[in-house]
C-alpha positions in Angstrom: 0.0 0.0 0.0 2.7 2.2 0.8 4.5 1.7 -2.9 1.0 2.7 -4.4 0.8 6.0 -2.3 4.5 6.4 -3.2 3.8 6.2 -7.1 0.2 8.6 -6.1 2.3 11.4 -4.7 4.9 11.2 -7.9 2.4 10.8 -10.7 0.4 13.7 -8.8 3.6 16.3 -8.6 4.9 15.6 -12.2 0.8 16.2 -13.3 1.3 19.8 -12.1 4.6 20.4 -13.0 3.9 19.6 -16.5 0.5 21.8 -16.3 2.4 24.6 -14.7 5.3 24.3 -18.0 2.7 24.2 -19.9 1.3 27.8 -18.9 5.0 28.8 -18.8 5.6 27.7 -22.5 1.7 28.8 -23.2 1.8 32.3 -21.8 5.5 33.9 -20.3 8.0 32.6 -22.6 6.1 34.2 -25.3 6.5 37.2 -23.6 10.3 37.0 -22.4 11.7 39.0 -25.4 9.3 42.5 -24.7 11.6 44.0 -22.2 13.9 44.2 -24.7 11.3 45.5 -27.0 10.4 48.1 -24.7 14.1 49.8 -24.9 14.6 49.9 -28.4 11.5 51.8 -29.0 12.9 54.0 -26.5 15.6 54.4 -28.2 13.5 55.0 -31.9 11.6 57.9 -29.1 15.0 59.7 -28.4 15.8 59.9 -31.8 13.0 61.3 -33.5 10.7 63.5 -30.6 13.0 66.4 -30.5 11.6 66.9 -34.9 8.0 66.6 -33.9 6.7 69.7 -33.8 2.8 70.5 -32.2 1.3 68.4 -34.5 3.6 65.4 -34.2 3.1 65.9 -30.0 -0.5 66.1 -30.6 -0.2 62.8 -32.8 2.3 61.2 -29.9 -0.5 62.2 -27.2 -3.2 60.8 -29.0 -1.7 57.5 -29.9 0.0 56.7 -26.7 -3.8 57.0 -25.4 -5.6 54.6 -27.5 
């Protein structure tokens, strides 16, 4: 009886382990390269906003909300 519980507990863990690499390979690792993302459009933000002008500026303002 003991060997049963044994093999419970260890099918039981490696069920979840898998499920929870599953919604790491489902939803963050998708996501792992944004940070990155995030500072190169920096980076295209410091080179063009000081040629906007008020119209560009209204443009940025409006965009960044929607």
């Amino acid at each position: 009886m003991e060997n049963y519980f044994n093999y419970l507990a260890k099918m039981i863990t490696s069920v979840f382990q898998n499920i929870g690499l599953w919604f790491q390979m489902t939803f963050a690792v998708p996501w792992s390269p944004v940070p990155n993302e995030f500072t190169e459009y920096g980076g295209y933000f410091n080179q063009f906003s000081p040629g906007f002008g008020v119209g560009g500026w209204i443009m940025f303002i409006l965009f960044a909300i929607l």
